[in-house]
N, C-alpha and C positions, 0 to 999 in steps of 0.2 A: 459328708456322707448323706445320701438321700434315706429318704422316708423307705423308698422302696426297698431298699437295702437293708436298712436297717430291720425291716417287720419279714424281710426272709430270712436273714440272719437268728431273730427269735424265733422263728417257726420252727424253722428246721430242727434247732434246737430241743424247741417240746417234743417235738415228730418223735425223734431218737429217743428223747428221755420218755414216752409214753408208749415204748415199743415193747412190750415184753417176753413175745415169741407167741407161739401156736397157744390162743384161746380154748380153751374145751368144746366151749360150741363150737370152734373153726372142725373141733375134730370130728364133732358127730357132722358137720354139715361132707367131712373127706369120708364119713364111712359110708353115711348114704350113700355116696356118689359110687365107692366100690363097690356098695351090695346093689345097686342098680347095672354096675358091668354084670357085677356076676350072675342077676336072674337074667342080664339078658342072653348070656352064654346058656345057664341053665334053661330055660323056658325054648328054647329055638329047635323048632320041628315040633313045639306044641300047642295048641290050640289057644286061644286068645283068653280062654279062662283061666288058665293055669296062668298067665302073665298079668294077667288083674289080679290073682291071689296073689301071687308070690310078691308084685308091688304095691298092694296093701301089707301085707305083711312085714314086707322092709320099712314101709314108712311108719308102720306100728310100733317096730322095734326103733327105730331112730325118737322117735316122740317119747314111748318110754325111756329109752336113754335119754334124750335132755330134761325130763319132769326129774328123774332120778338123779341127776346133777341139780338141778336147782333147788331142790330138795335137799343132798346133803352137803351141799357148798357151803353154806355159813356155819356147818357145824365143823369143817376141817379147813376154812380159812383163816390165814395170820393175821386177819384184818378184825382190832379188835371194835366195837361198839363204839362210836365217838359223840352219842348222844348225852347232853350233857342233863344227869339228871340230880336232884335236887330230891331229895328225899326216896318217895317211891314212885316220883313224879318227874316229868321231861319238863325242862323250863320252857318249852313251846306250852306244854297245857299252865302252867302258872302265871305267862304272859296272856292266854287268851281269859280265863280267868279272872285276874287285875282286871284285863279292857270290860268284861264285863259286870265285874262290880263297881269299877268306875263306871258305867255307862249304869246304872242301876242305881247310883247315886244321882246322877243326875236326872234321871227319868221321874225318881221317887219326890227333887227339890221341883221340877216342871210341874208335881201333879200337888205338890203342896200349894204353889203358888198362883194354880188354876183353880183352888179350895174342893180338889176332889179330896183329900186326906185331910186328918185334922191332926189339929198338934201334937197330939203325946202318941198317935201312931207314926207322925213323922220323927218326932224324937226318937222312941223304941226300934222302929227300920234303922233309921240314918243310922245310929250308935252303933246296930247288928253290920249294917255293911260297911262302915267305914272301920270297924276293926278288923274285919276279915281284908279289906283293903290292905288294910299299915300291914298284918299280918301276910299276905303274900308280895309286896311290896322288902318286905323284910329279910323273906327267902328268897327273893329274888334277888339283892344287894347283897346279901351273904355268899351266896353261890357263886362259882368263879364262871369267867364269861368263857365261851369256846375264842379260841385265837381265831382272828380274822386279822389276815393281811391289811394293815392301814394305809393308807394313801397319802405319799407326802404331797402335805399342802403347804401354802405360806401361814407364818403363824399369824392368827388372830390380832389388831388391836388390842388395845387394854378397855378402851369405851365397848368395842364389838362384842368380846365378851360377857363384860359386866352389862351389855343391853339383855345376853340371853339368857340370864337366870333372874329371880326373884328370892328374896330372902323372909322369909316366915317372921311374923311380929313377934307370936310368941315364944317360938325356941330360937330363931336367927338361923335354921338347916337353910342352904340353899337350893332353890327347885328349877324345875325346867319354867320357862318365859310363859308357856301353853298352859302350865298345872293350876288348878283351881283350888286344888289343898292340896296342906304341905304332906310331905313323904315322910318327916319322922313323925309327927305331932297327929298329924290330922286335921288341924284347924284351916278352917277356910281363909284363902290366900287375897280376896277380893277381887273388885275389879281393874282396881286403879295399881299400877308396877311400883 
């Protein structure tokens, strides 16, 4: 069986399964079209200002018809919220969050080491942002993931893997190969794997 067979064969398929009849817009876009026959029946034998009203008018009422669909569409569709949230918060804003208390850690170890900051302000920062860290680090590992279709791959090595994590000295959590401190602890992970 060729390629090309094969990717019409799944096309078509979606096509069908992605079909579900007359869209609501399809329908204001069929009434427009009728209420543009009918001013042009209605309008005929009269002057060209009554045919600029009367199609303003229709495209007025068409535009409010679709603001007024869009408007109360998500409140009478089955389609419920699938945003996955995590207290009274979307795990989108709790990941961008993390990135930036993690990037704020390291901004804060950059400016110690450059001797803008002195010790017991970097001690008193650090302590404040890395527990807000572990803390949405926390909620984040808690909170379940939204499913996403996985992609069969070949499995891993036993070396390939164990190259991409690192393990924490003082608790043993394992972390990502990239992480500079650990996920449960907090403790800095060093430079050396």
């Amino acid at each position: 069986m060729s390629s090309e067979t094969s990717t019409k064969q799944v096309r078509l398929k979606a096509d069908a399964a992605s079909d579900p009849g007359l869209q609501p817009w399809q329908f204001f876009v069929l009434a427009a079209l009728g209420c543009a026959t009918a001013v042009t029946f209605i309008a005929r034998g009269r002057g060209p200002a009554a045919i600029i009203l009367l199609s303003v008018l229709m495209a007025t009422a068409a535009f409010v018809g679709f603001a007024a669909l869009r408007m109360l569409r998500p409140l009478v569709s089955p389609e419920d919220d699938r945003t996955a949230m995590i207290g009274q918060r979307t795990r989108v804003a709790l990941e961008r969050e993390k990135t930036l208390a993690l990037r704020s850690i390291k901004e804060l170890e950059f400016d110690k080491a450059m001797g803008k900051i002195s010790e017991t302000d970097f001690a008193d920062i650090s302590s404040r942002l890395r527990a807000r860290a572990l803390s949405l680090m926390a909620d984040l590992d808690r909170a379940p993931v939204a499913s996403v279709p996985k992609q069969k791959s070949a499995p891993a090595p036993a070396s390939v893997a164990a190259a991409n994590t690192r393990s924490c000295a003082a608790c043993g959590t394992v972390n990502d190969t990239d992480a500079r401190f650990c996920k449960s602890c907090g403790s800095g992970l060093g430079a050396s794997k």
